[in-house]
C-alpha positions in Angstrom: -1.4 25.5 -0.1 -2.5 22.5 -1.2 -4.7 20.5 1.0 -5.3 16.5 0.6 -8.1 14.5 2.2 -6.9 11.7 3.6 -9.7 8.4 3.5 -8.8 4.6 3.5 -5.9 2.8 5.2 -1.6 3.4 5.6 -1.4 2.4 2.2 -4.3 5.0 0.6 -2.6 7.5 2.5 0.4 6.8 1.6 -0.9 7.6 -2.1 -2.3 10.4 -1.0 0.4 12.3 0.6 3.1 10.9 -1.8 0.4 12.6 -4.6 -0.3 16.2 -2.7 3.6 16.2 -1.8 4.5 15.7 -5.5 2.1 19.1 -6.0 3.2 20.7 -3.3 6.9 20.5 -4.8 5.5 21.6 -8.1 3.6 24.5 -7.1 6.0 25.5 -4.2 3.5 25.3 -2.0 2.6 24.1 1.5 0.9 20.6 2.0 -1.6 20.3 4.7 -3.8 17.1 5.6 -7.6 17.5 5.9 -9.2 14.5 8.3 -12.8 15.0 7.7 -13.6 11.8 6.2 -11.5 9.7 8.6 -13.4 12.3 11.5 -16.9 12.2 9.7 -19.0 10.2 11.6 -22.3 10.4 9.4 -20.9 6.9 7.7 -23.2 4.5 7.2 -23.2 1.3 9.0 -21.1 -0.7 5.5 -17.9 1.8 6.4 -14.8 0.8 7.4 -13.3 3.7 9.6 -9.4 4.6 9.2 -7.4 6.6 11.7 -4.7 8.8 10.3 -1.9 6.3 9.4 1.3 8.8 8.6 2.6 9.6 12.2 4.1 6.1 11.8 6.5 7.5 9.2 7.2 10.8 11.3 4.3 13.0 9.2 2.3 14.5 11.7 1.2 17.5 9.7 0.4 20.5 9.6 -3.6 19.9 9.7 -6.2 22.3 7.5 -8.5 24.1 9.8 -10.0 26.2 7.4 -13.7 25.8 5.6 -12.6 23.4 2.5 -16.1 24.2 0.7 -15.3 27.7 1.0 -11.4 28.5 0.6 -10.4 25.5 -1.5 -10.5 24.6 -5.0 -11.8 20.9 -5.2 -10.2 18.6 -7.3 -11.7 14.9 -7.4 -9.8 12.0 -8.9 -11.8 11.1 -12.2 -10.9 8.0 -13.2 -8.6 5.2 -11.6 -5.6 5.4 -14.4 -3.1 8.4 -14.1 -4.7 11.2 -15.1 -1.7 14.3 -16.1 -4.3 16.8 -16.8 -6.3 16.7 -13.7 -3.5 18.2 -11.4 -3.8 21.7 -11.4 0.0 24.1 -11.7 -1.3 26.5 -8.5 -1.7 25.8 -4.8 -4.9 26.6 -2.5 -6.6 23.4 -3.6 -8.2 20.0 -2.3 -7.1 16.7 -3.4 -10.0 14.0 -2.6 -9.2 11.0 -4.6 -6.8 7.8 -3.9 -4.0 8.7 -6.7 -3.1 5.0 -7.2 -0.5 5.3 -9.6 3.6 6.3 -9.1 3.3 8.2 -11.8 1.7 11.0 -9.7 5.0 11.1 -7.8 7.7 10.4 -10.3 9.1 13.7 -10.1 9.9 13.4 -6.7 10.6 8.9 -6.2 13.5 9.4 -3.9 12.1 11.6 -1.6 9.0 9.8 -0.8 11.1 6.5 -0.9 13.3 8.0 2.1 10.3 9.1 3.8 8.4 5.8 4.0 11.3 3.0 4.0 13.0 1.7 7.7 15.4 4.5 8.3 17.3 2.5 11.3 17.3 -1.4 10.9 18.7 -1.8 14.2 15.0 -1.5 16.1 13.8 -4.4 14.0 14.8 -8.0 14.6 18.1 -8.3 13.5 17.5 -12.2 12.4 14.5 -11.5 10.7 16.2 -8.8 8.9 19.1 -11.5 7.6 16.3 -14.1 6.9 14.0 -11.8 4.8 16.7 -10.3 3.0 18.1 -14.0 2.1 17.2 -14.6 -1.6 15.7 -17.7 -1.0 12.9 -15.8 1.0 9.6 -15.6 -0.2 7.5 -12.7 0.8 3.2 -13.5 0.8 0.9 -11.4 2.0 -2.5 -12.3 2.8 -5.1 -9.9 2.8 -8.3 -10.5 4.6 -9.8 -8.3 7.6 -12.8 -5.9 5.8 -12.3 -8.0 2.5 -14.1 -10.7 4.6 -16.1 -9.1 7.0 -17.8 -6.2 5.6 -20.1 -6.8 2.9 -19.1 -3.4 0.6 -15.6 -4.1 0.9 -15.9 -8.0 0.1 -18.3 -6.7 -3.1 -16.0 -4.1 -4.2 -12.4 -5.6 -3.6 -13.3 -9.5 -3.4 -11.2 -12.3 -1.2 -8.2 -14.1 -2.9 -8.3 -17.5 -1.3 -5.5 -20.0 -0.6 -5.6 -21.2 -4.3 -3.9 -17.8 -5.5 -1.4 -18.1 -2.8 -0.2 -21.3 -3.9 -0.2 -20.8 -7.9 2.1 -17.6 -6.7 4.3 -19.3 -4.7 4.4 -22.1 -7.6 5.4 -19.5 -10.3 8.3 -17.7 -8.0 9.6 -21.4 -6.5 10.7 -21.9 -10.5 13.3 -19.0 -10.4 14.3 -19.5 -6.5 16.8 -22.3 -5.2 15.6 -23.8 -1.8 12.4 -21.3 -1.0 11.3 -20.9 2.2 7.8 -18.8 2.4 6.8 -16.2 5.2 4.0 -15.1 5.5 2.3 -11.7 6.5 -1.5 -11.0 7.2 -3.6 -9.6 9.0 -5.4 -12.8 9.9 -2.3 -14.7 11.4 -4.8 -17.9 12.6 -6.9 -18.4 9.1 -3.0 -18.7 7.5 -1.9 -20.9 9.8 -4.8 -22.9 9.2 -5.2 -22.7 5.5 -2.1 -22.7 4.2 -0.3 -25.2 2.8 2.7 -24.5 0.6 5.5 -27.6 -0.3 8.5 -25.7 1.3 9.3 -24.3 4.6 6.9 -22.3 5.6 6.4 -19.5 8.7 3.5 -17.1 9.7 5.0 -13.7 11.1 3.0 -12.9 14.1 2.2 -9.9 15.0 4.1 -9.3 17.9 6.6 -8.3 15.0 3.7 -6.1 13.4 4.7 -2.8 15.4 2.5 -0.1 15.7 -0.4 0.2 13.0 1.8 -2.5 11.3 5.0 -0.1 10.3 7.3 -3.1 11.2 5.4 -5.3 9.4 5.5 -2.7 6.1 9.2 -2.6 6.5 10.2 -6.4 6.8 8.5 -7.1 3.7 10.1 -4.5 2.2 13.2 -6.7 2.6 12.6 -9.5 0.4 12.8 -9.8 -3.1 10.3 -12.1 -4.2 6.8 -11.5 -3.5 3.1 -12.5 -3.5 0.6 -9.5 -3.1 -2.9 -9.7 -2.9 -5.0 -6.4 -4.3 -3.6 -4.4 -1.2 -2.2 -1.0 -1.2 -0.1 -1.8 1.9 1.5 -4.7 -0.1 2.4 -2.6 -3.1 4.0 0.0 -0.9 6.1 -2.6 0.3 6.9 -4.1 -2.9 7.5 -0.4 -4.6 9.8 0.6 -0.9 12.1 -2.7 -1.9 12.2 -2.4 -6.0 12.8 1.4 -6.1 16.1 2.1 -7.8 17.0 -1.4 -9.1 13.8 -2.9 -10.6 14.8 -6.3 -10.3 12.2 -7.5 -8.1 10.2 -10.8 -8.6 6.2 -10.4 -7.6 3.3 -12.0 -8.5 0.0 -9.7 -8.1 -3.6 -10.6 -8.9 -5.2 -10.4 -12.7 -7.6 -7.8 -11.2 -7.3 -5.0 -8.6 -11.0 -5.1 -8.0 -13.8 -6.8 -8.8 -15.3 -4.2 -11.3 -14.1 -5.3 -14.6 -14.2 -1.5 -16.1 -11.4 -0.5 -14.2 -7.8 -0.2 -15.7 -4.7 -1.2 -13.4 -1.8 -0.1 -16.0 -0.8 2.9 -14.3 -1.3 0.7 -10.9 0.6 -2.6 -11.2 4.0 -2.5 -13.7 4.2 -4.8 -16.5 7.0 -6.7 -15.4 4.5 -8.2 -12.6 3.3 -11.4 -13.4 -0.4 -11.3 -12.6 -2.3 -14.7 -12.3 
């Protein structure tokens, strides 16, 4: 079997799984989720606890019950770029890493893309679902939450500011006739407060979020131009609209994190402009 431990928010996990599926198809074996680290509670006071994310996609399991230390292999994610050699070719082993790169999950695009995306439109709004889709729309997302609030993540991940929002929106407004700008966040009131972009402009609240923010995921994978900050849940978005055609306008932040030894090739795709 292989086994993959499952830390962070919907969008790590959705790296995760898409990773230890990937392996699992490989080695024709069974995938299994251990929740440890999103169960542990000898965190320190600095972490920001998770719940399992991936019953909003249908994933439910099946859930390791075994001794990991004991009956797995462990295999830990190295180094933040894609990494070919660290994936073993046999089952009966732990993945504990984040896997931030597609190319863990080439093999196997569609599948994960049909597993994650809004399989029935009809339970979202369907004038939302017109307006997103309209290619005037512009998508921005607005990260805040634990990038503000709790001092590791703020040190680690940093907090994009209104300035970056705009110089997106600037750079996208060039290549799109009459924009109008939605935005998504999980800080609905600091938007609304902060923001001030030159075109039509409307905060999605989160009465259209869903539950742990799966509607929200699948509206902005509608659009076709977009403004990310250094979010996971953003790129999933961006990678559930642009799969199979490419042709998708986004503007994404110079660096990922603050660390400037870190390498985002494998993470962000050239034909993002980053600013």
């Amino acid at each position: 079997m292989i086994v993959v431990q499952l830390k962070g928010g919907t969008g790590n996990q959705m790296f995760q799984y898409a990773c230890g599926r990937a392996l699992a198809h490989r080695t024709q074996s069974e995938l299994q989720f251990d929740l440890s680290f999103l169960e542990s509670k000898e965190h320190d006071e600095l972490h920001v606890r998770r719940e399992f994310s991936l019953d909003i996609f249908g994933i439910t399991g099946p859930i390791y019950e075994g001794n990991i230390h004991r009956d797995l292999t462990w295999i830990s994610e190295q180094k933040f770029t894609y990494d070919p050699e660290i994936l073993p070719n046999h089952g009966n082993v732990l993945l504990d890493g984040y896997w931030q790169s597609e190319k863990y999950f080439a093999a196997i695009a569609e599948h994960i893309w049909k597993q994650f995306s809004v399989r029935d439109l009809s339970r979202l709004n369907p004038k939302l679902v017109r307006t997103f889709r309209d290619p005037s729309s512009i998508c921005v997302n607005v990260r805040r939450g634990d990038f503000v609030n709790n001092e590791r993540s703020r040190r680690f991940h940093g907090v994009l500011g209104s300035d970056y929002m705009e110089q997106g929106v600037e750079f996208l407004a060039e290549s799109v006739k009459n924009p109008k700008i939605f935005v998504f966040s999980d800080d609905v009131d600091w938007c609304r407060e902060e923001l001030r972009f030159p075109y039509p402009t409307e905060v999605i609240g989160h009465e259209h979020a869903g539950p742990k923010f799966r509607d929200y995921l699948h509206y902005m994978s509608l659009f076709n131009s977009y403004v990310i900050p250094n979010s996971s849940f953003a790129w999933w978005a961006v990678w559930l609209s642009s799969f199979g055609r490419r042709d998708c306008r986004v503007v994404a932040p110079k660096r990922w994190f603050l660390d400037e030894s870190y390498c985002f090739d494998d993470l962000i795709p050239p034909t993002w402009h980053r600013i």
